[in-house]
C-alpha positions in Angstrom: -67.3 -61.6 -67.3 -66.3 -60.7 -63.5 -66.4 -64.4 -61.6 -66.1 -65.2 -58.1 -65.7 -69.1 -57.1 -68.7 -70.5 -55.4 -67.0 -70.8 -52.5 -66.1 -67.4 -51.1 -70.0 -67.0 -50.7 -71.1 -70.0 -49.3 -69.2 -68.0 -46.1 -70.5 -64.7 -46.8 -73.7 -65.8 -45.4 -75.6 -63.1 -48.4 -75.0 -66.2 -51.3 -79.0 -66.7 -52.1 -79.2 -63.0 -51.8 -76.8 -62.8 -55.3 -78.2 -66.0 -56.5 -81.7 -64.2 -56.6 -80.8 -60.6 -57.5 -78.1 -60.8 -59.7 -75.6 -64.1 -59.5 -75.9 -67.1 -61.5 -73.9 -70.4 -61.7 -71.4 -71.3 -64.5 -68.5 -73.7 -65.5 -64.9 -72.5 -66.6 -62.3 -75.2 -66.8 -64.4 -78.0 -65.7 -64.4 -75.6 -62.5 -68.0 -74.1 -60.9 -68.0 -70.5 -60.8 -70.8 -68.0 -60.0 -70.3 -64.5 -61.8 -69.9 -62.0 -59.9 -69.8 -58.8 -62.0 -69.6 -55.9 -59.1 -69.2 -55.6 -55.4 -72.3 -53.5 -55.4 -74.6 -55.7 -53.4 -72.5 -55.8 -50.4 -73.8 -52.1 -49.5 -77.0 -52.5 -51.1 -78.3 -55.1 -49.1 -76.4 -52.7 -45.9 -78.9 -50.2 -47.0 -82.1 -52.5 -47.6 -81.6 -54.0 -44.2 -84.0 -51.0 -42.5 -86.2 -47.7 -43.4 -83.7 -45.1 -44.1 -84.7 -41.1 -43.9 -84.1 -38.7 -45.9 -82.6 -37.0 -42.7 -79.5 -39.8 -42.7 -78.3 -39.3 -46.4 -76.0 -39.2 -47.7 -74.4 -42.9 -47.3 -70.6 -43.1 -47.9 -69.9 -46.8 -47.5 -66.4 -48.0 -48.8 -64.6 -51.7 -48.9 -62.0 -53.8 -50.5 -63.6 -56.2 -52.5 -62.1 -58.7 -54.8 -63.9 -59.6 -58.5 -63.0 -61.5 -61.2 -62.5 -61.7 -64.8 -61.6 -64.7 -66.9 -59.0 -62.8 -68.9 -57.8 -65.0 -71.4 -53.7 -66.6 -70.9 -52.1 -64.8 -74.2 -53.6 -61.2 -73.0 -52.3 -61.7 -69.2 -49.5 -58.9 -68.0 -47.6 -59.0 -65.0 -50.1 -56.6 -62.3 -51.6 -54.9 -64.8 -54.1 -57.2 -66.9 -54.6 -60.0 -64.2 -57.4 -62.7 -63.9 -58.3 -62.2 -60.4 -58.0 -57.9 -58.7 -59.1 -55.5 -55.6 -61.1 -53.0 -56.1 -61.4 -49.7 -53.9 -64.7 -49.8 -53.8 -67.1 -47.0 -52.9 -71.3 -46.0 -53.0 -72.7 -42.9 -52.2 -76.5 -42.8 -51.8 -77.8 -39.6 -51.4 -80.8 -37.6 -52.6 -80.6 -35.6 -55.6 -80.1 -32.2 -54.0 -77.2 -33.4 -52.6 -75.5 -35.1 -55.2 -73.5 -31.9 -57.1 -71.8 -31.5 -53.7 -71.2 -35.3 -53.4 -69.3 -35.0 -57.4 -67.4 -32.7 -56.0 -65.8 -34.2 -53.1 -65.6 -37.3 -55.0 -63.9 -35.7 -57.6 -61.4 -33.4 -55.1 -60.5 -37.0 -53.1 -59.3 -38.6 -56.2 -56.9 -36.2 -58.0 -55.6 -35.6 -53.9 -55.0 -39.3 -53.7 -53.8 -39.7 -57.4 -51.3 -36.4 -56.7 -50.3 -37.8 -53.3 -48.7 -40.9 -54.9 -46.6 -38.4 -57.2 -48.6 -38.1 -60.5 -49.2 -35.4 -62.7 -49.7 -36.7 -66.2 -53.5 -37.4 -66.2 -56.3 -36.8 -68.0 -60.4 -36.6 -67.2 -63.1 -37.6 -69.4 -66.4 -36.8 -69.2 -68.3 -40.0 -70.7 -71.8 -39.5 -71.6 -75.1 -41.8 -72.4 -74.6 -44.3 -74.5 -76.9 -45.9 -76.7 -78.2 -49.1 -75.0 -78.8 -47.4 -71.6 -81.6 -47.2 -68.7 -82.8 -44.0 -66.9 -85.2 -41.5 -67.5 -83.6 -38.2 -69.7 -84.3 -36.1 -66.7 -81.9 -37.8 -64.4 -78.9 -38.5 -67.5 -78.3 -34.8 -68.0 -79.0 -33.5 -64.5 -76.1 -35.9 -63.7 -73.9 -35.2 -66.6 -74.0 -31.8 -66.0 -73.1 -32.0 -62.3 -70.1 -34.3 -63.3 -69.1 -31.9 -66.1 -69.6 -28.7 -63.7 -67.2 -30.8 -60.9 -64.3 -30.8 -63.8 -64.7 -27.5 -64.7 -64.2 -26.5 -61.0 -60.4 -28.2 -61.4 -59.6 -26.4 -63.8 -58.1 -29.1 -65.3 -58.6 -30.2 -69.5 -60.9 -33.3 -70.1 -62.4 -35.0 -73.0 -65.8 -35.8 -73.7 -66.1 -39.4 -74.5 -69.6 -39.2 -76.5 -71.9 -42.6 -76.0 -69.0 -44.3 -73.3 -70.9 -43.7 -70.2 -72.2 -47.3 -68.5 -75.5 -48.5 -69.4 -76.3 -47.5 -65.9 -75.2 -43.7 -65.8 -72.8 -41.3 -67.1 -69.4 -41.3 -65.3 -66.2 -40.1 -65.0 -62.7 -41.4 -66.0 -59.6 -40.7 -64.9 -56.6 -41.8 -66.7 -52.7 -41.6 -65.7 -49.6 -42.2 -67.8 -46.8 -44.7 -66.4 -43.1 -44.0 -67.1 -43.6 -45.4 -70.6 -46.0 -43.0 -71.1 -48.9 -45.9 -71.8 -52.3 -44.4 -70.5 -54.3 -46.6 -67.7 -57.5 -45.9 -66.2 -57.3 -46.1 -62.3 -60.4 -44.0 -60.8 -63.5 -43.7 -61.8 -66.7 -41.8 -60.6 -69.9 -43.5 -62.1 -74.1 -42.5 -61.6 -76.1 -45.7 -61.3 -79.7 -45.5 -62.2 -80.4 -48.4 -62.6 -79.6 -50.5 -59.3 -81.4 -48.2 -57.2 -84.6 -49.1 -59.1 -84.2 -52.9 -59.7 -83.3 -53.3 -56.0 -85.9 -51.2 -54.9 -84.0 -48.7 -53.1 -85.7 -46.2 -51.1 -85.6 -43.3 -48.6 -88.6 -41.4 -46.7 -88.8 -37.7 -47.7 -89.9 -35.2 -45.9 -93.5 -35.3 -47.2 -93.7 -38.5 -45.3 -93.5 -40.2 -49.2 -90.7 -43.1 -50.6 -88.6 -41.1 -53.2 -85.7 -43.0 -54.7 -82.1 -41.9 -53.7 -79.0 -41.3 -56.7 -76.4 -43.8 -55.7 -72.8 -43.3 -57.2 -70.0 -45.5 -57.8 -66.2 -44.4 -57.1 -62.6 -45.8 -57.4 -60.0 -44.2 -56.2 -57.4 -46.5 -57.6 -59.6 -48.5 -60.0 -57.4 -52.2 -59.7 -55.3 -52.3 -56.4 -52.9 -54.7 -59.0 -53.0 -52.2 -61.4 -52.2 -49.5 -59.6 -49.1 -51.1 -58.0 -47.9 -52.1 -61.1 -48.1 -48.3 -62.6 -46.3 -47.0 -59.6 -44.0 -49.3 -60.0 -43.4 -48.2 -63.5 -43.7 -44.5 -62.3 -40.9 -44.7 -60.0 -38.9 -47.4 -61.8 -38.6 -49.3 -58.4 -37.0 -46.4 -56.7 -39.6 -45.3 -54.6 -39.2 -41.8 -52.6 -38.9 -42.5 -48.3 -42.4 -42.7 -47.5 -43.6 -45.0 -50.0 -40.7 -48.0 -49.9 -41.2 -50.8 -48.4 -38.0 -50.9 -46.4 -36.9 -47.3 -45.5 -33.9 -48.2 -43.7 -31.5 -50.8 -43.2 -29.5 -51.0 -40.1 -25.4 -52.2 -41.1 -23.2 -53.0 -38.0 -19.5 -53.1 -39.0 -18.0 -56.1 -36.7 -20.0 -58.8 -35.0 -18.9 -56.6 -31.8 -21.1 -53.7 -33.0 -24.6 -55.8 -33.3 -25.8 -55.2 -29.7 -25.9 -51.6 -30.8 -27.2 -52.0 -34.2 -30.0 -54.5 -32.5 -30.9 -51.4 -30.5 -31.3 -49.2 -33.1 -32.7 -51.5 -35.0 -35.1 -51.8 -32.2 -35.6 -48.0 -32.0 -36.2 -47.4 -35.6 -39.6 -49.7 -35.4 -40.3 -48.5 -32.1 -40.7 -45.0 -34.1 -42.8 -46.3 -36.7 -39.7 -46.5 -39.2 -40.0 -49.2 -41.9 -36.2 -50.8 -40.8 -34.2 -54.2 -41.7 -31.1 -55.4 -39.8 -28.4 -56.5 -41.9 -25.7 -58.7 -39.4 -24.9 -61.0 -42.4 -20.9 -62.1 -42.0 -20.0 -60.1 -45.0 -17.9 -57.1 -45.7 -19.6 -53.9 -44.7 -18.5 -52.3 -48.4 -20.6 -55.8 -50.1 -23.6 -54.6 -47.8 -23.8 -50.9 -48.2 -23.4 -52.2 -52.3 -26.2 -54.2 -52.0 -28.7 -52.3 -50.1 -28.0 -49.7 -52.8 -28.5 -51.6 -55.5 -32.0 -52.4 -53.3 -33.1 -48.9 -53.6 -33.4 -48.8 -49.7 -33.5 -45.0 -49.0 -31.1 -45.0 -45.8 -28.4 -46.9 -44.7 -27.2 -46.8 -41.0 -23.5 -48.2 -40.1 -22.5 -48.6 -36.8 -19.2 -49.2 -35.5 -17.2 -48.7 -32.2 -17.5 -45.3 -32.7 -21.2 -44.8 -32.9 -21.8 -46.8 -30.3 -19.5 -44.8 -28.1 -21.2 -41.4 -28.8 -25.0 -42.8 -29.4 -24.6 -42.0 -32.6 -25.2 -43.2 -36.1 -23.2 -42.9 -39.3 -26.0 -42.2 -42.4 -25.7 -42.8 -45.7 -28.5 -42.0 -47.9 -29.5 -43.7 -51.2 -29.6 -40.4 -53.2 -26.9 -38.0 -51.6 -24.4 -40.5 -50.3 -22.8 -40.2 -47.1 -24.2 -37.8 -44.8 -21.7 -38.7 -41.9 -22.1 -38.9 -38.4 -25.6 -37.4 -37.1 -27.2 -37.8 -33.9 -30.0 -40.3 -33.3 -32.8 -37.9 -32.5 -31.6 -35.5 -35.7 -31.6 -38.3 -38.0 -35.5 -38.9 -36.7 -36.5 -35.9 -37.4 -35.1 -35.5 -40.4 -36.7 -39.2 -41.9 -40.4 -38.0 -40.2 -40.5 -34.8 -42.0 -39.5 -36.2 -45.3 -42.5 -39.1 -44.9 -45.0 -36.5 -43.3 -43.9 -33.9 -46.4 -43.9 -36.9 -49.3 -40.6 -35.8 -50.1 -39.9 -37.4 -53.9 
């Protein structure tokens, strides 16, 4: 089960809202816990908390909202099978002439985000109704078909995973391959026909009468944990310019040169660069050594000589020493490559 600990509600101020719905009370460890199994009711009760028309939808309410899940110790593993996780959570309500168009932005924001980070090894499924399920026929196969039509428009080659939909609704899957080519599901794109009824969810049509809006669920990277720990693996710790965490590391030669390392230093943040000054008293070869073995993308030395000329002395972390390039050059050149996703 997903648990929360008692005590992150009792500030949310909504805490008898899940003990009545949906939240009950349990023990794990001689610890009180009350299961939390979704972050669903945050935007749920955002949408109860007035009359809504049929004239406002759709609803595209996101967060970050942390679950839980009482894995147990032997099957824990590093980021990627952890007890407590982030989840990019997303709901869409919307009525259901507008939800094929809603799949398919849905469905175009994922695979931009997922081939933004860099991967290309992934496959769709296409999961359908499984057995023990809730929803009317009707409202199963107008959805699976809208989610199967989206696919099709990609192009791209799925599977149809017979009976693995959620009891709720049919959904789809979206699965990417690490560096060890293991196969993790990140995003997800789920129909829910089940919360809009129990919850009593409603809109006012334009007949004047309450009609019940589709809601959908999305993920764009599933686990926040997960997700870092199959980049991680993707890019083996080497992680292109605009994605590591330190993009540049600032090296002045002498104690005499860090007044004009500070500055740079100084500049580099002021221009939104990701930058770490190095002044430890050790040999300039030991630093440039380590801050390759760091993976840091650039390395800037400064000496007597770049301070002279304004100037700064480059090295980068894939093609070595690029020599002696102007400040507002070597600017340009690190914005594009961030602004381009350069690999």
């Amino acid at each position: 089960p997903h648990i929360g600990r008692a005590g992150l509600w009792e500030t949310s101020g909504h805490l008898g809202f899940y003990r009545e719905n949906m939240y009950s009370a349990m023990q794990v460890d001689d610890q009180d816990y009350i299961i939390k199994p979704m972050n669903c009711p945050f935007h749920i009760a955002i949408y109860k908390s007035r009359v809504r028309s049929y004239r406002e939808l759709p609803f595209r309410w996101a967060e970050l909202g942390t679950v839980y899940r009482y894995e147990r110790s032997g099957v824990l593993h590093g980021l990627l099978r952890v007890r407590g996780f982030t989840q990019d959570d997303a709901h869409i309500f919307c009525r259901p002439d507008q939800m094929p168009e809603e799949i398919d932005r849905v469905l175009a924001f994922c695979l931009h985000i997922l081939q933004a980070f860099g991967f290309s090894d992934f496959k769709l499924y296409l999961a359908t109704r499984p057995e023990d399920s809730v929803g009317e026929e009707e409202r199963w196969q107008a959805a699976t078909t809208a989610l199967e039509e989206a696919i099709k428009k990609t192009g791209m080659p799925y599977e149809v995973d017979e009976g693995g939909g959620a009891f709720y609704g049919p959904k789809i899957d979206l699965k990417i391959k690490d560096a060890l080519g293991r196969e993790w599901q990140c995003s997800t794109i789920q129909f829910d026909f089940n919360e809009p009824e129990r919850f009593g969810l409603t809109y006012k049509g334009a007949d004047g009468a309450d009609h019940q809006p589709y809601m959908i669920h999305r993920a764009l990277l599933g686990s926040l944990e997960r997700f870092f720990g199959v980049l991680i693996e993707q890019y083996g710790g080497v992680f292109p310019l605009w994605l590591a965490p330190v993009q540049a590391v600032v090296l002045p030669v002498l104690p005499d040169n860090q007044e004009y390392a500070g500055q740079i230093y100084d500049w580099l943040r002021e221009n939104g660069i990701r930058a770490e000054l190095d002044a430890r008293n050790e040999k300039i070869g030991y630093r440039i050594r380590e801050a390759q073995v760091n993976k840091t993308p650039y390395m800037i030395i400064v000496g007597e000589k770049e301070a002279s000329q304004g100037a700064l002395s480059v090295r980068s972390r894939t093609e070595g020493d690029l020599g002696v390039q102007e400040k507002e050059a070597f600017l340009a050149r690190i914005k594009q490559e961030i602004e381009t996703k350069k690999a």
